[in-house]
C-alpha positions in Angstrom: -53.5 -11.2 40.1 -52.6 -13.3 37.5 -55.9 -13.6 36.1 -55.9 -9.7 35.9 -53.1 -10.1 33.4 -54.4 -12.5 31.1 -57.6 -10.5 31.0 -55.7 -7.4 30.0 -53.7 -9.3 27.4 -57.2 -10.3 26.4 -58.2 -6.9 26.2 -55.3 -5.7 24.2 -56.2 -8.4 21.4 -59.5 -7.7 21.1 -58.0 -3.8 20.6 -55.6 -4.9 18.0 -58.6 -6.4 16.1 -60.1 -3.0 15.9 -62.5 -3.7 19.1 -60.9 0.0 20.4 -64.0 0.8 23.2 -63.7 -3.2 24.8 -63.2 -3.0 28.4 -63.8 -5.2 31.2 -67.5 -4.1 32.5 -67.5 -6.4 35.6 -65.7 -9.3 38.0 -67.5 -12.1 39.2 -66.2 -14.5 41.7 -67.8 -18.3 42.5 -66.3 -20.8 44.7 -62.6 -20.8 42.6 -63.8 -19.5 39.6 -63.5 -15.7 38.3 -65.9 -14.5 35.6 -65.6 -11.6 33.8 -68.1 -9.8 31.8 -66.5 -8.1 28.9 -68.4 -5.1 26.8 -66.8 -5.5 22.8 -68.4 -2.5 21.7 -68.2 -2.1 17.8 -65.4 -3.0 15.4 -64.3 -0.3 13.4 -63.2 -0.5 9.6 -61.1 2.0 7.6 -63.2 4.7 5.8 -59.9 6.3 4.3 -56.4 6.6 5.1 -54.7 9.5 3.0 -51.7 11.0 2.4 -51.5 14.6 4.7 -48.2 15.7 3.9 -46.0 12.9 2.9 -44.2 13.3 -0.5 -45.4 10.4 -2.8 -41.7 9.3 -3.4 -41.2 8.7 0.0 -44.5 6.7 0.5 -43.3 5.0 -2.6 -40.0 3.9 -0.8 -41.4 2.6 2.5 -43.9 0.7 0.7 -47.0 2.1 1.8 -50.3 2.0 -0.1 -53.5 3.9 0.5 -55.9 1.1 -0.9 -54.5 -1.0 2.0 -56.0 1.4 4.5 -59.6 1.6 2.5 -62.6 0.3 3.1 -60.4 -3.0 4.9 -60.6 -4.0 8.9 -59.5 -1.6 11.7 -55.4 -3.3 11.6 -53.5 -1.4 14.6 -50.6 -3.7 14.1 -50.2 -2.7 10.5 -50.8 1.0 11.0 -48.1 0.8 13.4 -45.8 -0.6 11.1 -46.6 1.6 8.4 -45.7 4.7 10.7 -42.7 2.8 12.0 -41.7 2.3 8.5 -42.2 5.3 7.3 -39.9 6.8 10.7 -37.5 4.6 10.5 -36.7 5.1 6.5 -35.8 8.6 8.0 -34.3 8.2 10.9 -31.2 6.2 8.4 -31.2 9.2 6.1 -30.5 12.0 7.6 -33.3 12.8 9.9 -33.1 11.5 13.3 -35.5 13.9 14.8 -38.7 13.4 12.5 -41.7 12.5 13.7 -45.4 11.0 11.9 -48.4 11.0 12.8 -52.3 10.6 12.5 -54.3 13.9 12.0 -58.2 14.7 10.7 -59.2 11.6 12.5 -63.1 11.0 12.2 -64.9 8.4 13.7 -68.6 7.6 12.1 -71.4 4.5 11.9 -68.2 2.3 12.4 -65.3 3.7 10.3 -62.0 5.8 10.6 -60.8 8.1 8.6 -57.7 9.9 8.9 -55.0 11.6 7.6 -50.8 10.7 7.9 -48.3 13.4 8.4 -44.5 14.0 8.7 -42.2 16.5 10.0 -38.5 15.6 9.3 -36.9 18.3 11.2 -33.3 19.3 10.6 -31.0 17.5 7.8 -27.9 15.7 10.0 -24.6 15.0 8.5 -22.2 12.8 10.4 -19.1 14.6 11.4 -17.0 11.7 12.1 -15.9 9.6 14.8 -14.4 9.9 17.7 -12.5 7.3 20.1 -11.5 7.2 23.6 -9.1 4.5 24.8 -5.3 3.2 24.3 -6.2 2.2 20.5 -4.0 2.3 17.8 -6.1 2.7 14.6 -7.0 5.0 11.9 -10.3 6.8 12.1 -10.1 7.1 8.2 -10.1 3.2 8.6 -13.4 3.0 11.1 -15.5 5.3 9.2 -15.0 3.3 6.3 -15.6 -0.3 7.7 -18.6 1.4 9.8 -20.0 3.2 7.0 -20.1 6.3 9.3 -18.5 8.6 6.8 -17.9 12.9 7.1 -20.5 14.7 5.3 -22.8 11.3 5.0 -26.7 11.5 6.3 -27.1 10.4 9.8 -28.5 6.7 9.7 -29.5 5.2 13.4 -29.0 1.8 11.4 -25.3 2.6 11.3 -24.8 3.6 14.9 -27.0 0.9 16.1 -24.5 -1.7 14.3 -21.8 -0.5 15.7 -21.5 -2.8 18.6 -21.8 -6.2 16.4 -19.4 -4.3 14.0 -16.8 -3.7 16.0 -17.2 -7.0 17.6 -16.5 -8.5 14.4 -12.9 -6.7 14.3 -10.5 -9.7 15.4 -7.9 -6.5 17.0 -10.4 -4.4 18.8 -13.1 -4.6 21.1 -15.8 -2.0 22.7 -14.8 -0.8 26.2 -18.7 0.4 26.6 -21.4 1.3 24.2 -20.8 4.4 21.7 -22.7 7.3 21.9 -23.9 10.1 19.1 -23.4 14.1 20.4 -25.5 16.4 17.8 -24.2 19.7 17.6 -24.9 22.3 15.0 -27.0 19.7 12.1 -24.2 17.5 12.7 -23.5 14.0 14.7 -20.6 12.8 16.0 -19.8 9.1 17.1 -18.1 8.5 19.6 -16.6 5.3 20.3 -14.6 3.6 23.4 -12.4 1.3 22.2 -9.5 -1.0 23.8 -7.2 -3.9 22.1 -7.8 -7.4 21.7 -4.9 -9.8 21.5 -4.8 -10.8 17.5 -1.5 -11.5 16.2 -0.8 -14.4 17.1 1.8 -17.0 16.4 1.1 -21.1 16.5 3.0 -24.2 15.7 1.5 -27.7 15.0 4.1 -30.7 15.7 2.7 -34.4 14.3 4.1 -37.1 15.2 3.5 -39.9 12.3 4.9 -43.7 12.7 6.5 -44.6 9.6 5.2 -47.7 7.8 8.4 -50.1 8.7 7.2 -52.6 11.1 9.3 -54.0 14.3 12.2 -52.7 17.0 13.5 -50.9 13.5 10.2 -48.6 13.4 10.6 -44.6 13.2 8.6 -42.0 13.4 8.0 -38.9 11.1 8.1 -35.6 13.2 6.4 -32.9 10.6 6.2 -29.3 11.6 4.0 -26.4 10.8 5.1 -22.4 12.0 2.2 -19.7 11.4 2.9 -16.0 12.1 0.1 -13.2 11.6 -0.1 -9.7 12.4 -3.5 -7.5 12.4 -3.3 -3.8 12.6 0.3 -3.5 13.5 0.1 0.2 11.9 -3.1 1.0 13.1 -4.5 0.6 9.4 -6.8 -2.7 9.6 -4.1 -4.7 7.6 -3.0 -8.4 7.9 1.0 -9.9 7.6 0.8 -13.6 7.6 3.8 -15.9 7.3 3.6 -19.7 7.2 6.1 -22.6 7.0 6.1 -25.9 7.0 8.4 -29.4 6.3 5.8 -32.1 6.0 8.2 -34.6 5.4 12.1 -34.6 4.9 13.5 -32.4 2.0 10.0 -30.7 1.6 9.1 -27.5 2.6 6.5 -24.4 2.2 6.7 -20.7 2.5 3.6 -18.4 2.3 3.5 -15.0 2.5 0.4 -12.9 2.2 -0.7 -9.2 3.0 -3.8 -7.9 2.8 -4.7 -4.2 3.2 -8.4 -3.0 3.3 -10.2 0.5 1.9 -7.8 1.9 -0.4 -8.7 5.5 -0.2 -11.5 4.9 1.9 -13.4 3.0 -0.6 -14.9 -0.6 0.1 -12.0 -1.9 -1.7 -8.8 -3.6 -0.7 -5.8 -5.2 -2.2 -4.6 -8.8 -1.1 -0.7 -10.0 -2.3 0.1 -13.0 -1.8 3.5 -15.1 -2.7 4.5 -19.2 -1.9 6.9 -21.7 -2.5 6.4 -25.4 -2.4 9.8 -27.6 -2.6 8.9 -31.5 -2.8 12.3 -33.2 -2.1 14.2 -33.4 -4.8 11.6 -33.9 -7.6 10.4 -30.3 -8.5 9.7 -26.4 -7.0 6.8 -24.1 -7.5 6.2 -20.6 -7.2 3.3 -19.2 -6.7 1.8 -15.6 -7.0 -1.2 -13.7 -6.0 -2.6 -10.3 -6.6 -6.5 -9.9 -5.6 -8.5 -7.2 -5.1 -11.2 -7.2 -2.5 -15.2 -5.5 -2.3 -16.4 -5.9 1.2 -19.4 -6.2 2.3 -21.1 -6.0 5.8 -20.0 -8.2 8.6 -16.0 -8.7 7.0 -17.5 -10.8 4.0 -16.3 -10.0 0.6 -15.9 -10.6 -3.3 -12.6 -10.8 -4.6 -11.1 -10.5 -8.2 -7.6 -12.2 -8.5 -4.8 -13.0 -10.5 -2.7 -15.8 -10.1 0.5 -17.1 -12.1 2.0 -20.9 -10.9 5.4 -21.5 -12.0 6.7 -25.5 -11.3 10.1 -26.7 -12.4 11.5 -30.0 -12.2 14.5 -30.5 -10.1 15.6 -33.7 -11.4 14.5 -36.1 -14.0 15.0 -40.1 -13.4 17.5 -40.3 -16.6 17.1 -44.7 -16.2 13.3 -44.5 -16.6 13.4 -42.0 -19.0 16.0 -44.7 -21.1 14.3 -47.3 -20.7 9.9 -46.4 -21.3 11.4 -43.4 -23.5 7.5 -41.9 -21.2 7.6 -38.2 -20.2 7.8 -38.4 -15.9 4.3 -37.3 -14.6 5.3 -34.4 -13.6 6.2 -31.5 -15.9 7.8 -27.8 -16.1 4.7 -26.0 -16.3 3.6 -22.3 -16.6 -0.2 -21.5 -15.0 -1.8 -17.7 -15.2 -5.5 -17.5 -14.2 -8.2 -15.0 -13.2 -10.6 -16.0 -10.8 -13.2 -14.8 -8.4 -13.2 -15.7 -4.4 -16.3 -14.9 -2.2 -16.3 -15.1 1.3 -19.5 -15.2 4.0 -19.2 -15.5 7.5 -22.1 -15.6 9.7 -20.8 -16.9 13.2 -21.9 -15.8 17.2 -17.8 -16.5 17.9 -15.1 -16.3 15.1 -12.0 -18.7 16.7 -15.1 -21.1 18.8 -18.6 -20.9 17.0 -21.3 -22.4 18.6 -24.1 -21.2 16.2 -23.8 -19.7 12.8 -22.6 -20.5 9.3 -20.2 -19.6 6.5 -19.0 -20.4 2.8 -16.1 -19.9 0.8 -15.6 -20.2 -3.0 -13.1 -19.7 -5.2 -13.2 -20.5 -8.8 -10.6 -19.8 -11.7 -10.1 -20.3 -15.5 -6.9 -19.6 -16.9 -4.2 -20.9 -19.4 -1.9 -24.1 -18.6 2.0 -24.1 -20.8 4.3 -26.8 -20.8 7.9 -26.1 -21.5 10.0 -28.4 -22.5 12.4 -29.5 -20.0 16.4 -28.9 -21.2 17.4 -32.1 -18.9 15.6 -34.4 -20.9 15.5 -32.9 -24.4 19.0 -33.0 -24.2 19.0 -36.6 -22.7 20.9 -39.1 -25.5 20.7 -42.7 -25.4 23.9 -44.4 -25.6 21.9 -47.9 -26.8 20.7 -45.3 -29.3 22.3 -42.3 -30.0 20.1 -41.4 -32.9 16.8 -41.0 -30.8 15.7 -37.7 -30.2 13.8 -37.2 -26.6 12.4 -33.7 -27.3 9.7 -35.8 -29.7 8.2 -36.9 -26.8 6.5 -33.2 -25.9 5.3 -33.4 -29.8 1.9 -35.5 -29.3 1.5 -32.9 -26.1 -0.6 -29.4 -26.6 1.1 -27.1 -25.3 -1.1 -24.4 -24.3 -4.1 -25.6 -22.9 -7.0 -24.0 -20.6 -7.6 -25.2 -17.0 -9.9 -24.6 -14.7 -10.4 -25.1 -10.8 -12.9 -24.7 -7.9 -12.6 -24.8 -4.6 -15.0 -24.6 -1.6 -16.2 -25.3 2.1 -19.7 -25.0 3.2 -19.7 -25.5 7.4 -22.7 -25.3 9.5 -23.0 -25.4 13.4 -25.7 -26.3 15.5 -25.8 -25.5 19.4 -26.6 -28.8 21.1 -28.0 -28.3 24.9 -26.1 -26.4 26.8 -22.6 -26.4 26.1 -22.1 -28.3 22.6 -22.4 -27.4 19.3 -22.0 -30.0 16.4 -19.9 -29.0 12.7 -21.4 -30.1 9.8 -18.7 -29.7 7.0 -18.0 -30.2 3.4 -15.1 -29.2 1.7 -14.6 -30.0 -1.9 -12.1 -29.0 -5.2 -11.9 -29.8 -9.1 -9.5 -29.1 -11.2 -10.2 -29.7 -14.8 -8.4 -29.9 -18.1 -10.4 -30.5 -20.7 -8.3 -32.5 -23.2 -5.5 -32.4 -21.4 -3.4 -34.2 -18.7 -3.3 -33.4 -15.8 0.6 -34.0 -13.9 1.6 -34.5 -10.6 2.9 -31.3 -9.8 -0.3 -29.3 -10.4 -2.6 -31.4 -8.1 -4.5 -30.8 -5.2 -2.3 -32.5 -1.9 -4.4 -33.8 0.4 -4.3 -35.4 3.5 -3.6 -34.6 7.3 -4.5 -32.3 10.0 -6.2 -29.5 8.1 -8.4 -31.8 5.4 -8.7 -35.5 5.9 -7.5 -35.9 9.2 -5.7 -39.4 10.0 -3.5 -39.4 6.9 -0.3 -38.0 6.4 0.4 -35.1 5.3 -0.2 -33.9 1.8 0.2 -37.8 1.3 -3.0 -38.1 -1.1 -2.6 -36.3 -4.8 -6.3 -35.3 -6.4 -7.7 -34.2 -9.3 -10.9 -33.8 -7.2 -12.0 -34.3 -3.7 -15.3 -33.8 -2.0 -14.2 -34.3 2.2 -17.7 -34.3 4.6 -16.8 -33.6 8.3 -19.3 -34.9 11.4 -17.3 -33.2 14.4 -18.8 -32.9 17.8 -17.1 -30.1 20.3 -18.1 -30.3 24.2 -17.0 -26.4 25.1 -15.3 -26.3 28.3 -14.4 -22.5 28.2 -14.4 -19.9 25.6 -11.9 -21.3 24.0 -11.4 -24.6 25.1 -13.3 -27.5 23.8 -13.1 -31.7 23.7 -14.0 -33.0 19.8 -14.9 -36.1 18.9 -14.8 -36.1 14.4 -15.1 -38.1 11.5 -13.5 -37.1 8.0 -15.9 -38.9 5.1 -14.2 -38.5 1.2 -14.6 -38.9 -2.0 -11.4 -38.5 -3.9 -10.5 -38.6 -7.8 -7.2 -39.2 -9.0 -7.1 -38.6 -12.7 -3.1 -37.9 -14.2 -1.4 -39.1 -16.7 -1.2 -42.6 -15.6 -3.3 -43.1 -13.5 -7.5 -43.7 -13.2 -7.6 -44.2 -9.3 -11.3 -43.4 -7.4 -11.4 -44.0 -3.3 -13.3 -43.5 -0.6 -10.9 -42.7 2.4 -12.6 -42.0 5.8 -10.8 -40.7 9.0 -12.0 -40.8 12.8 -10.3 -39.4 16.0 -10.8 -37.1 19.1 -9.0 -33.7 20.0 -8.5 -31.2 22.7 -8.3 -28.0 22.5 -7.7 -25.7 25.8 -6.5 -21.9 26.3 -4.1 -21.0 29.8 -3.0 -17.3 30.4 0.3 -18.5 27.7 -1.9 -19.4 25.0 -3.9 -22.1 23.3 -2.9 -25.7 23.3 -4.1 -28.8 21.1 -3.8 -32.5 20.9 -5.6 -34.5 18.4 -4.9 -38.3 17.4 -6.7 -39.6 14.3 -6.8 -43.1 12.4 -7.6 -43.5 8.7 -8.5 -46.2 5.8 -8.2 -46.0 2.3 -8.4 -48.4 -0.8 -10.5 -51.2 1.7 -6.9 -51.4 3.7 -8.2 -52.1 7.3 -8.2 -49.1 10.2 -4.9 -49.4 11.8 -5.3 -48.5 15.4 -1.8 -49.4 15.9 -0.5 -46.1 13.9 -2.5 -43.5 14.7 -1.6 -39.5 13.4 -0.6 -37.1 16.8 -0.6 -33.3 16.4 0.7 -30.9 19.3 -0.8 -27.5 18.6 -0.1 -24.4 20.3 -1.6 -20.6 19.5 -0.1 -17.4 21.2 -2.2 -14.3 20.8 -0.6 -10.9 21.9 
């Protein structure tokens, strides 16, 4: 039997090479062996393809080209895509119902000719969508992010996405697969929906040891609350609230709200707002207004505006006496635009296993530094007659800035149930001619970049982190991780020149129960050729409720 089937396959080569009359003329068995005696018949060549009835546009469109089809090698493979081309170009605009095929067909001293033909049938507009199931969402909201607009031509490529589509939604998920109904030139989607568990709330406890040594040593607890809400008014949007005290006296608040297809158009608006308070020393606040162009699969452009407002808190009035030095930090005033692109290709959005993605964001803008009353009004009792507000006079005071962030991650599946992370994520700011002060750095350091550090311990001008991480899955959302955090990090202010190479190591677990997800990672770290101290390691307590 099985030699029966790799004769046929034989057979259907030998066809596909434009051998159409070969066939199996006899079977011949000896001891074990099978022959078979195989009639090839003649190959046949093109005379002539030609266009029947197809407009030229069209042929134009689907790429086809007579002179391929002339005078050339009998190519059944080829023909067939040319026909499947040419159907499926009209099956995604408007006609699901059209049919080609060969006509005039005339076979002589070893060539074809023959003609192509097309019948489109009726025009079909989509009518809509429809959904079945306890979903709360707005169909003006589907047909956009589906593409499967009123009065648009029927495309079999849109309905045929649909699945991976909706998959793709974090708040919904398919209850079975949707089906079209056509009804008077018109098609109608209809999709069976239910809700998936999105909002969620998390919080991340680390538990750092302090640097004092003996019975006297404490330890830092630092806290991080997350809040996010997806399609809470059935609209597609996202509420996101974030806080977190990294270390006693400082704290941040982010707020952002993003709302997709304004007026049913691939655009959507992003508002963002955060505060950063660090101790004592100085506050920023920091705005966001973006608007986004989406593309397929969630990925998008986005066009942004951002203004960065820092102001010192206090100013050391015995340093400032004594060097008669600005502090290296300033009151400054930022206002940028900038662009931020987004590309997701992942099998599993919260535990990939395969898949890539990339993120960029990159802004220009304008940097003002504004005289701070506290010290410009500082006098010198040693010398009354000095006048600190000269100290701002060798600074420019409006200046242009740039920045760039990114991450570039990659995973690989690894046998079964692995996968391995390959990550780089990098930043830049630059100030061309300028400073660059404290309070407008990147803060590095810690559980989400460089892990075994402390928190937002490490101030950049530039860092470029690569990330080896291993994950053993254990469920669909639980996995064991073994990583290691490799940097490069700048630090280039005012008075300082500082270059490092700080590297991090550590294992994690990450496991979901029917009352959420739970994590526990420790991590070590080295910088400036200190050695690794195992005896301090970082500890973070994650949890992740979805409802």
């Amino acid at each position: 039997m099985s030699a029966i089937v790799e004769l046929r396959a034989v057979l259907r080569k030998l066809q596909a090479q434009a051998y159409l009359s070969a066939s199996i003329d006899s079977l011949e068995r000896k001891d074990s062996l099978l022959y078979a005696h195989l009639y090839l018949g003649e190959q046949l060549s093109w005379a002539r393809l030609r266009n029947g009835n197809v407009p030229t546009s069209l042929l134009r469109q689907t790429g086809f080209r007579e002179k391929s089809f002339r005078d050339r090698p009998l190519d059944l493979a080829q023909l067939r895509q040319a026909q499947e081309g040419l159907l499926e170009f009209l099956e995604n605009h408007g006609y699901p119902f059209a049919q080609v095929w060969l006509d005039s067909l005339d076979a002589s001293q070893g060539q074809l000719a023959a003609a192509l033909y097309h019948e489109t049938g009726p025009l079909i507009l989509f009518d809509g969508i429809e959904t079945e199931g306890e979903v709360k969402i707005s169909k003006a909201f589907l047909q956009s992010y589906l593409g499967i607009r009123p009065g648009s031509p029927f495309s079999r490529r849109r309905v045929l996405e649909v699945r991976d589509r909706i998959r793709e939604l974090p708040f919904l998920q398919e209850e079975k697969n949707a089906q079209v109904a056509f009804l008077d030139e018109q098609a109608v989607v209809r999709l069976y929906l239910q809700k998936r568990k999105a909002s969620k709330f998390d919080f991340l406890i680390g538990v750092l040891p302090t640097t004092e040594a003996g019975p006297d040593r404490r330890f830092l607890i630092t806290g991080t609350l997350n809040a996010e809400l997806q399609n809470q008014f059935g609209q597609g949007e996202r509420l996101a609230v974030s806080f977190e005290q990294l270390r006693p006296g400082t704290q941040e608040l982010e707020l952002s709200f993003s709302y997709p297809y304004l007026l049913q158009l691939p655009f959507g608006i992003d508002l963002g707002f955060a505060q950063y308070k660090r101790d004592s020393t100085y506050n920023d606040l920091i705005f966001d207004l973006g608007i986004r162009y989406f593309f397929q699969r969630g990925n998008y452009l986005k066009a942004f505006w951002n203004r960065t407002s820092s102001r010192l808190l206090t100013i050391d009035e015995q340093r400032l006496l004594s060097t008669r030095e600005l502090p290296e930090q300033l009151d400054l005033q930022n206002a940028s635009f900038g662009l931020e692109y987004q590309y997701r290709q992942l099998d599993y959005r919260l535990n990939p296993r395969r898949g890539w993605s990339l993120f960029l964001r990159a802004s220009a803008g304008f940097k003002t530094i504004e005289p701070n009353p506290a010290i410009t009004e500082l006098s010198d009792p040693a010398d009354p007659e000095f006048n600190f507000s000269v100290l701002y006079d060798s600074l420019e005071e409006r200046s242009t800035q740039y920045r760039l962030v990114g991450q570039l991650e990659q995973f690989f599946p690894l046998f079964q149930s692995s996968a391995l992370l390959l990550r780089n994520r990098s930043g830049w700011i630059l100030s061309p001619g300028q400073a660059i002060y404290r309070n407008e750095q990147f803060r590095i350091g810690g559980n989400r970049l460089l892990r075994g550090f402390d928190e937002e311990s490490l101030f950049v001008t530039l860092y470029s982190v690569f990330s080896l991480e291993y994950r053993l899955l254990i469920d669909r959302n639980s996995y064991f991780y073994l990583f290691g955090d490799y940097g490069y990090i700048e630090d280039r202010t005012v008075v300082v020149r500082r270059f490092d190479r700080p590297f991090g190591f550590g294992a994690g677990l990450s496991f979901e129960t029917r009352a959420g997800i739970f994590g526990i990672s420790l991590a070590v770290g080295r910088q400036q050729d200190n050695p690794v101290d195992f005896r301090n390691p970082k500890v973070h307590f994650g949890y992740v409720s979805l409802f």
